[in-house]
N, C-alpha and C positions, 0 to 999 in steps of 0.2 A: 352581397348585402352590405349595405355602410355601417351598420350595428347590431349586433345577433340581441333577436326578441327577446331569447328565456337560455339559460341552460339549467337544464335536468334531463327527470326520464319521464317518459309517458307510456302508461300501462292502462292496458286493455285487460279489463275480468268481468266476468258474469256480470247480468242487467239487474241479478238479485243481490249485487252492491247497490243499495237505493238510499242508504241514509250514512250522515256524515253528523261527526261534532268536534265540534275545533275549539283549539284558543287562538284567537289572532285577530285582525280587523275585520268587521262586521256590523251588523248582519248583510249588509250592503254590501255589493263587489267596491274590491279595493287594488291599487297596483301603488307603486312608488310615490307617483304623481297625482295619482288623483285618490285618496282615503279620508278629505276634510267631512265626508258626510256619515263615516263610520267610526266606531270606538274599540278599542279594546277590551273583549271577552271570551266568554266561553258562548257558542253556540251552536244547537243542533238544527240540522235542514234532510227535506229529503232533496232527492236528486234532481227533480222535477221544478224544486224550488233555487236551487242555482243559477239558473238557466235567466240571461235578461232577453229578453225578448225586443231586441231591435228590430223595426222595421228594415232595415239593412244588414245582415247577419253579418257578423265579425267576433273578433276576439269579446269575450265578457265574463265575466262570473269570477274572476281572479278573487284571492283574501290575501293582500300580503301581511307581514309580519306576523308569521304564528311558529309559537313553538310545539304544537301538536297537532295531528291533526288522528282521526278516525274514522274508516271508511266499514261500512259494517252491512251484513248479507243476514239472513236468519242462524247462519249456524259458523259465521268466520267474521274477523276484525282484521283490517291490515289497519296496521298503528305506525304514522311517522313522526318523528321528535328531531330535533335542532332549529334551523333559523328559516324559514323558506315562506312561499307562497304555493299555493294549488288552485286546480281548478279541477271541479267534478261535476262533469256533462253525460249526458246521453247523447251527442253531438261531437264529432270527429273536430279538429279543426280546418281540415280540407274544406269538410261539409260547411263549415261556416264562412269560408273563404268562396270558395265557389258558386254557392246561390244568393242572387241580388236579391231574395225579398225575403223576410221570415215565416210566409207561408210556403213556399219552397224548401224548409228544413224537414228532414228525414229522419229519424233517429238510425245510431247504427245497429241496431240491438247487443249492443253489451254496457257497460259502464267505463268513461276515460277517464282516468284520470293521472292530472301533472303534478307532478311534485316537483319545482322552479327553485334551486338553490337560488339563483338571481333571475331576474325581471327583468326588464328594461320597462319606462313610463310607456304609458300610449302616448301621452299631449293631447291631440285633439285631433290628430291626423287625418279621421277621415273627409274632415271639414278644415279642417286648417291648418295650422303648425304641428313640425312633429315634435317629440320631448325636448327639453332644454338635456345640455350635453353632461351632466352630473345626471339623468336620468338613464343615458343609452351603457350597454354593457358592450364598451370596446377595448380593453386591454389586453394583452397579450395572452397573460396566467393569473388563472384563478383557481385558489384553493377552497374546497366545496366537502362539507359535512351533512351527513345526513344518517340518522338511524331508523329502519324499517323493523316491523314484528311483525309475523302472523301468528294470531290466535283463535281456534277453533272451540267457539264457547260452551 
């Protein structure tokens, strides 16, 4: 690859992860390069509501810049705090990678979710240019904070 997309981690937990609230850009997906249509707050969604629904399924739903976020089930909280982005799909990224139409998405039955110390932009890539180069994550080393909770409420 000429510029790695994301680093973080991506975790798979129960599909009874369904709702999230965050501080960070929203309510609208947002990445490096493209957040002029979102503002900074606190918001809640369910899972279902993440999800953009391209005709062409590809990456979506990103929120950069949040410093918390909450992923919450009826009876558990996993809590992340420092600088990051996430995305929280019922949708693999394989699966979104793999099927040309968005009636073609599957859900996997559980809940993904990324927690993205860095992004890289999209640009416009699937129709045009890819990010401008102060958007791609190409350096050698990168130092990356993150703090995770689980709380069983």
């Amino acid at each position: 690859m000429p510029y790695l997309p994301r680093i973080g981690l991506r975790a798979f937990v129960s599909d009874k992860f369904d709702k999230c609230a965050y501080y960070g850009f929203g309510p609208y997906e947002s990445y490096s390069d493209k957040k002029l249509a979102s503002y900074v707050g606190r918001f809640e969604a369910n899972i279902s509501d993440m999800h953009e629904d391209y005709v062409k399924p590809q990456e979506n739903g990103s929120h950069c810049g949040c410093r918390y976020a909450e992923f919450k089930s009826d009876t558990f909280i996993i809590r992340a705090d420092g600088d990051f982005s996430f995305n929280f799909s019922e949708y693999t990224q394989e699966e979104l990678c793999e099927k040309k139409h968005n009636f073609e998405l599957e859900k996997c039955g559980c809940s993904v979710i990324c927690l993205n110390m860095l992004e890289s932009g999209i640009g416009s890539n699937s129709c045009g240019p890819e990010p401008a180069e102060r958007y791609k994550i190409n350096k050698e080393e990168y130092f990356c904070k993150l703090d995770l909770a689980f709380a069983h409420k």
